[in-house]
N, C-alpha and C positions, 0 to 999 in steps of 0.2 A: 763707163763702169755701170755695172747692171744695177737698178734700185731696188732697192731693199728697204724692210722697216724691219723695226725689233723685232717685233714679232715673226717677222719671218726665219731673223735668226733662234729663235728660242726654239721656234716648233720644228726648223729643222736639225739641229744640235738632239733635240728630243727623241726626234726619228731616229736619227743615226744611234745614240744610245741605246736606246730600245731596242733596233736590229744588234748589236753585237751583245746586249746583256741577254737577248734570248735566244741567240744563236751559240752563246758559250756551249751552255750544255748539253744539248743535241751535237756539236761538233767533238766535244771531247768523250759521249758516248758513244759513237760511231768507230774513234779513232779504240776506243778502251775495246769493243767489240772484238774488230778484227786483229787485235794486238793479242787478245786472246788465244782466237783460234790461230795465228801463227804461232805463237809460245806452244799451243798443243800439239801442234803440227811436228814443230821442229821435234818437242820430247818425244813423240811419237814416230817417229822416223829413228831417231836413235835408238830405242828402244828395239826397234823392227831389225833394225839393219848394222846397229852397233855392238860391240863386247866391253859388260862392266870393266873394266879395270883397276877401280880404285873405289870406294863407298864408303860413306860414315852418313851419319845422322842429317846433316845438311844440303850433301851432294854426292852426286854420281860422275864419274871419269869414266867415257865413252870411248874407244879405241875402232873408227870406221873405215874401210875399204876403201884404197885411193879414189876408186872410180865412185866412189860416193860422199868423196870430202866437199869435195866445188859447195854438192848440192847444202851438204848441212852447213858451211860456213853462209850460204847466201841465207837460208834460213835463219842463224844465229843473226849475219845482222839485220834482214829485216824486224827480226822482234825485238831487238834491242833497239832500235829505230822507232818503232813505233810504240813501245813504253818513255824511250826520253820524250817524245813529241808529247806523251801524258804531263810531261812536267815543265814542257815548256809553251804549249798552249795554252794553258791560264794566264802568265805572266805577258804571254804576247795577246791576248786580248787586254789587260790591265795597259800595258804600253799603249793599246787603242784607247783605251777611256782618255788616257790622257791628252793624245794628239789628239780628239774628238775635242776635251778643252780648249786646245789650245787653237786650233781651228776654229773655233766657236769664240774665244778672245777678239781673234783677229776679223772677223767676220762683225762682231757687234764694232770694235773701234772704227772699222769701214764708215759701216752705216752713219755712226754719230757723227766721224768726221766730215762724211759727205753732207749731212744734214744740217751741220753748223758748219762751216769750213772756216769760222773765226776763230774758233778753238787750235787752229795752227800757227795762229799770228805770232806767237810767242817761239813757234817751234825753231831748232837752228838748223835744221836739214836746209841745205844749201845746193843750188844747180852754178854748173860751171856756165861763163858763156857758150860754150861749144856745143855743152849738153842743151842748152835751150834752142840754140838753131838746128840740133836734130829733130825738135818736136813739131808734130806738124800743126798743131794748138795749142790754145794759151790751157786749155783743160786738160789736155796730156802732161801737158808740164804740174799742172794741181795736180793730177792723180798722179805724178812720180813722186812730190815731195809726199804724199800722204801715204804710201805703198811704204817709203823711206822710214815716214814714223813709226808707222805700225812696225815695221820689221824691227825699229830700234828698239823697242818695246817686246816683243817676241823673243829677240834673243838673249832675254835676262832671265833670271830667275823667278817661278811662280812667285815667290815672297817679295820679289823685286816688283813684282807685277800689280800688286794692289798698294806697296808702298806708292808706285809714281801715280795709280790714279788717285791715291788717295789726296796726295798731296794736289796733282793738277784737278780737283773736284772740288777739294772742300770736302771730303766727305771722311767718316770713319766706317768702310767696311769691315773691318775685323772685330767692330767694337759686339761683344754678344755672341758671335759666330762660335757656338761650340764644337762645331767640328775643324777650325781652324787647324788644331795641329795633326787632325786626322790627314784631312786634305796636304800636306806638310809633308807628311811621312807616305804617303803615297805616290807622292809625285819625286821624291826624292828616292824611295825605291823602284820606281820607273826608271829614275837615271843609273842607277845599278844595272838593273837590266840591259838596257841600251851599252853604259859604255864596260862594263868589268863584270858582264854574267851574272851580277848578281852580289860580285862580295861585298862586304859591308866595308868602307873607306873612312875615312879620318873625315873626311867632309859630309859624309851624311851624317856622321854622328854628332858634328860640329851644327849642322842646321836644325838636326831634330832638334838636341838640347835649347837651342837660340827660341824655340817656339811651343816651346811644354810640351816633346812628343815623352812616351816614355822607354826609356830605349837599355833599363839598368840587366837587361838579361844579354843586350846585345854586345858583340864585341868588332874591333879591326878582325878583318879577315873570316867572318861567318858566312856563311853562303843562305843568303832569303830566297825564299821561294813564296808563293800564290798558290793559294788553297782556295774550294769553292767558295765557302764563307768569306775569305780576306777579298774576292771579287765582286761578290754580293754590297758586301759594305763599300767597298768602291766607288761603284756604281752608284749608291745610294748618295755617298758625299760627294760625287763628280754631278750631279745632277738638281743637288741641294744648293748648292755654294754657286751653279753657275747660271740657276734660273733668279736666283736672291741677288747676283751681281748683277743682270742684265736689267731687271725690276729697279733698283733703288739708283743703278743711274738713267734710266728710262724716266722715272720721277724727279731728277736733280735736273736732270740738264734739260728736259723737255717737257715741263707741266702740263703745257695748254693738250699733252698727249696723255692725262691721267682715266679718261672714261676707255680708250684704247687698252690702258696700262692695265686697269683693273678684269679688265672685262677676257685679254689673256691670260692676266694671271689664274683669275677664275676656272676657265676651261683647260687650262695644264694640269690645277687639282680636279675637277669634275673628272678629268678621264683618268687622272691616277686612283680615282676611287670604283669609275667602271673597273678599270681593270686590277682592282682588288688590293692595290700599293696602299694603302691603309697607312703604314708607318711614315711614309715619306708625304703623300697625301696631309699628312694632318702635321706634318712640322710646317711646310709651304703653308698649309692655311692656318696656322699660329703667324707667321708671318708675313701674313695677306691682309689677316685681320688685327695684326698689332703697328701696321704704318700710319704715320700721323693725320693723312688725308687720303678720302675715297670718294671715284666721282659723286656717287651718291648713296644715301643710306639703304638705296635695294641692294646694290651690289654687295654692298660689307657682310646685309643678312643673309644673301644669296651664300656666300662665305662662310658665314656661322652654321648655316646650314648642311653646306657639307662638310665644316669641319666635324659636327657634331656626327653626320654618315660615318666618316672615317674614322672616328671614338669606337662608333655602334659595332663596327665593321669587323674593329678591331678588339673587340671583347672588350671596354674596357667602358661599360654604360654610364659609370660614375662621370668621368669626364664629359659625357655625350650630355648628361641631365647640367652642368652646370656652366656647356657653351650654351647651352638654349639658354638660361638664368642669368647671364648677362644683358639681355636683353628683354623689351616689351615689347610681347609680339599683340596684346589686345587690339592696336589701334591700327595693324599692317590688316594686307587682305588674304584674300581665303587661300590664295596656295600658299601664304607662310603658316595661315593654320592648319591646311592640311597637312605640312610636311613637320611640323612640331607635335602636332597630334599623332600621325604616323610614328613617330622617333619615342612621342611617351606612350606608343601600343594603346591606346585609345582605339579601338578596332571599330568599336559602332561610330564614335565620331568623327571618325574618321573614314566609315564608309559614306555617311549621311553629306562629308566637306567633299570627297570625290567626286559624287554625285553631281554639286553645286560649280564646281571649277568645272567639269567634264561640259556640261550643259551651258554653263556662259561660255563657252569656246577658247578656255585659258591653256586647254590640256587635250593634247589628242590621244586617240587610243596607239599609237606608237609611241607616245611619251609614256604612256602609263603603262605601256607592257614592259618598255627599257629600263625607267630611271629605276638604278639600284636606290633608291632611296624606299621600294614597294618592296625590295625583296623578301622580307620575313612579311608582309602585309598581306603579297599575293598568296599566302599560303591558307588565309583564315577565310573560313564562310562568310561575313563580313564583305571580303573583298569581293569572292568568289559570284553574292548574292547582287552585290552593287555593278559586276561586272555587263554582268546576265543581263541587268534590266539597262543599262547604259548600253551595250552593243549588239543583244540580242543574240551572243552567243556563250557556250560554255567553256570556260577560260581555261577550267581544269583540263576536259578532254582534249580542246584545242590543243594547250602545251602539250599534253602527254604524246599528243598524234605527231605534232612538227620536232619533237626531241627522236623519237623514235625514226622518223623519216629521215633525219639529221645520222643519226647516227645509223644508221643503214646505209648512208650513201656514204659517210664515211669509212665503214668496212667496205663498202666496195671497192670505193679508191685502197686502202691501205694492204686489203687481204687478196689482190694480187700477188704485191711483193711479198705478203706471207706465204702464198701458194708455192711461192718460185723458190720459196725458203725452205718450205716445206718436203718439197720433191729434192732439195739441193740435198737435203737431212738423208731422206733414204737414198739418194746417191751416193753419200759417202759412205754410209754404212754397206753399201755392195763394192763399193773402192776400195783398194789397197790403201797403205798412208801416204805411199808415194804419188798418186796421181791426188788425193789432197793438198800435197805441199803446190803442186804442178796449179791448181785451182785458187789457191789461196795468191799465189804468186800474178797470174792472170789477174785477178781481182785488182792488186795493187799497181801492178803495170798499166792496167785501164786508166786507174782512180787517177796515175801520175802523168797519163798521157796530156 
């Protein structure tokens, strides 16, 4: 069995999230595009080649020549086709958040149980004799009963799932977890999905109720759907609920692994905050910095630190001033005053503490061009002034030159396929609608080959 540590599992459950919450909307703008110009295609063709027959305010009855029916039924279903796949491409990434869970479940109970393999003593997964003389080791035979457990475990219910750790830990995960019965009702309209399309059952509304969802507009037999926002939040609570599970048993069952622990923890929020997740960012570091022990008091401030970023980040300064005010930062060193002074816009003294960190070698000039913690800082004379004289160039025209180069090379790449967009545009407008339908159809034929 390949080794693994937590952290491996976090960071790649994290990946994977990441790829499908920002591939959502790029794939269902794509599919919305060309569902378009099929739906015009097709009006447009009837319109060309058909006789009104019937009309009111809502809809047109088209009446077309045998020898042109094939073509507009193939046209009817393609775009009927590809507006359902609008409403069932959200729901089937939501299905993915969830197996991403649950893949991520099974992947952390690996790790642990390969790590302590005492934690099975108890288990009653049981080998026949016959099944152990199939094995060609006494380890093959461990990794069977332990694949055994996990899967016993996997095939219950989410709610099922943190009852049995709860119980075989010691621990109260749910105690606090405000999005419990978010995470509830999500996963339980995953199972709609998967097995009945969708309709709403005597059993989801039986689980929601059992866990405080609020379900008083829902009924038997409704049909749910996934909306961008209901995806968003998803994401948000699939990603909250299962870096905070991997974390508090990281620390229950594995101490002597807490300077590892914090030190993930940490950089799961440092990049949720590069990458602008602010909201999510700063629950994780509410609960980074609200667990009972940290390997040491840099890390916690390291913490406070960006929790206070992702306040800043997030408009919401008040908060930002009163995670720094839980702490005394007088007696820390100069990057925790430079990065408090940065956060209380202190611009001179906080060019004169850059200055100090830059020159004892605490801070390089690619940390100080990256850490969003500089973002509004890089913008003042101050900085601009302290830049200048720390690396002998100019920061402003610098950026200005490598944004502009940046974005230049990125129309070149992209305004190709604009080009090809563009030339496609006055092509159709010299085309008939029928050699559009013909082009639009190509397109999809490719896309399915």
């Amino acid at each position: 069995m390949e080794d693994k540590e937590i952290s491996d599992v976090v960071f790649e459950f994290i990946e994977n999230m990441d790829a499908l919450n920002q591939s959502a909307p790029f794939v269902l703008s794509v599919v919305a595009t060309v569902a378009s110009k099929m739906t015009k295609a097709h009006a447009e063709y009837l319109e060309k080649y058909g006789d009104i027959t019937e009309q009111d305010d809502e809809r047109k009855l088209y009446s077309v020549p045998i020898e042109r029916q094939s073509r507009v039924n193939h046209l009817r279903e393609q775009s009927g086709s590809l507006r359902t796949s609008i409403r069932l491409i959200p729901r089937n990434f939501l299905v993915s958040f969830v197996s991403e869970f649950d893949c991520f479940l099974g992947s952390l109970l690996k790790v642990i149980y390969t790590k302590k393999p005492e934690l099975l003593n108890d288990s009653d997964r049981q080998i026949t004799y016959t099944e152990l003389l199939a094995f060609d080791s006494l380890q093959d035979a461990k990794d069977q009963v332990l694949e055994k457990e996990v899967e016993s475990i996997l095939r219950k219910s989410h709610a099922e799932h943190f009852s049995i750790l709860e119980n075989k830990f010691g621990l109260k995960l749910r105690k606090g977890l405000d999005i419990w019965s978010d995470f509830i009702e999500i996963t339980e309209r995953r199972n709609l999905f998967v097995h009945s399309n969708g309709i709403v059952s005597g059993q989801y509304l039986k689980v929601c109720k059992q866990h405080g969802v609020d379900i008083e507009d829902v009924s038997i037999g409704d049909k749910l759907t996934v909306d961008s926002d209901y995806l968003k939040r998803a994401y948000k609570v699939i990603y909250e609920i299962s870096v905070k599970l991997a974390h508090v048993l990281w620390r229950k069952i594995f101490p002597d692994e807490r300077e590892n622990a914090d030190n993930n923890l940490n950089d799961v929020c440092f990049n949720l905050v590069s990458k602008r997740k602010n909201t999510l960012a700063s629950v994780l570091l509410e609960f980074a910095i609200s667990l009972p022990k940290h390997h040491s008091d840099t890390i916690k401030r390291m913490m406070a630190i960006n929790l206070a970023q992702a306040y800043k980040r997030s408009d919401k300064c008040e908060k930002c001033m009163e995670v720094l005010k839980r702490f005394d930062w007088s007696a820390t060193g100069y990057e925790f005053k430079l990065a408090v002074s940065v956060l209380n816009e202190e611009h001179e003294q906080s060019a004169k503490l850059l200055k100090t960190v830059v020159n004892a070698g605490d801070l390089s000039e690619q940390e100080v061009v990256d850490w969003p913690l500089f973002i509004e800082f890089r913008k003042t004379e101050e900085f601009l002034d302290a830049y200048k004289e720390l690396f002998d160039k100019d920061y402003a025209q610098q950026e200005e030159l490598i944004k502009e180069e940046f974005d230049s090379h990125m129309y070149s790449i992209f305004s190709k396929n604009e080009e090809k967009n563009e030339t496609e545009k006055i092509n159709v407008d010299k085309q008939d609608v029928e050699e559009v339908a013909e082009e639009i159809e190509r397109e999809l034929e490719e896309g399915n080959a």
